[in-house]
Phi, psi and omega in degrees: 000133191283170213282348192257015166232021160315119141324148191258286213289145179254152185245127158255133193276111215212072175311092214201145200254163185212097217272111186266152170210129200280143181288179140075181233277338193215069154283119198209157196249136143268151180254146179218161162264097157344136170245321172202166185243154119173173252278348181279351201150161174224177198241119173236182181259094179265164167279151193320316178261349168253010172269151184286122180298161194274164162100357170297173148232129203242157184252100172260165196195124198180132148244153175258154155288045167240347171202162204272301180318130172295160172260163186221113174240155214230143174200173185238106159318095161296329187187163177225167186239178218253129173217201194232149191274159185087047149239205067020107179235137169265109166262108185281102162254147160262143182273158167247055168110117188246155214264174220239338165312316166337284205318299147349300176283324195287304168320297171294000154263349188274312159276356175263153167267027147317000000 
């Protein structure tokens, strides 16, 4: 893997329902559940027609139980993975910035065995 697409970040397995809501012009908003997490990005599960094409940027929405606010961050689809319809499709987003209360919470959801 080349050295500028390392992960940083440790991934946490992590279940969470998550509200994607897609930009631009054919924005249309949908739900997926997370398989892992971490302050860099998350990895989710969508149904087949409701995944966002890569190189989009989507708008994510999730709450942790460490803070009462959702958290909402902007990311970019690195990658979708190839499925069969009626399955599951696996989608890599990276975040563009998480607000540092985010950041806060997310840590402190990360150390509980929430």
């Amino acid at each position: 893997m080349a050295e500028q697409f390392r992960r940083t970040d440790p991934r946490y397995d992590r279940r969470l329902e998550v509200e994607i809501v897609g930009q631009g012009d054919n924005a249309k908003t949908s739900t997926g559940h997370s398989r892992n997490l971490s302050l860099g990005g998350m990895f989710l599960e969508v149904e087949v027609a409701e995944a966002p094409p890569m190189q989009s940027t989507v708008l994510l929405r999730f709450s942790v139980p460490t803070q009462r606010e959702p958290i909402e961050v902007t990311g970019e689809v690195r990658w979708v993975d190839k499925a069969v319809p009626g399955q599951l499709v696996g989608v890599g987003i990276r975040f563009q910035g998480l607000r540092a209360r985010d950041v806060w919470a997310l840590n402190r959801f990360f150390a509980s065995e929430i």
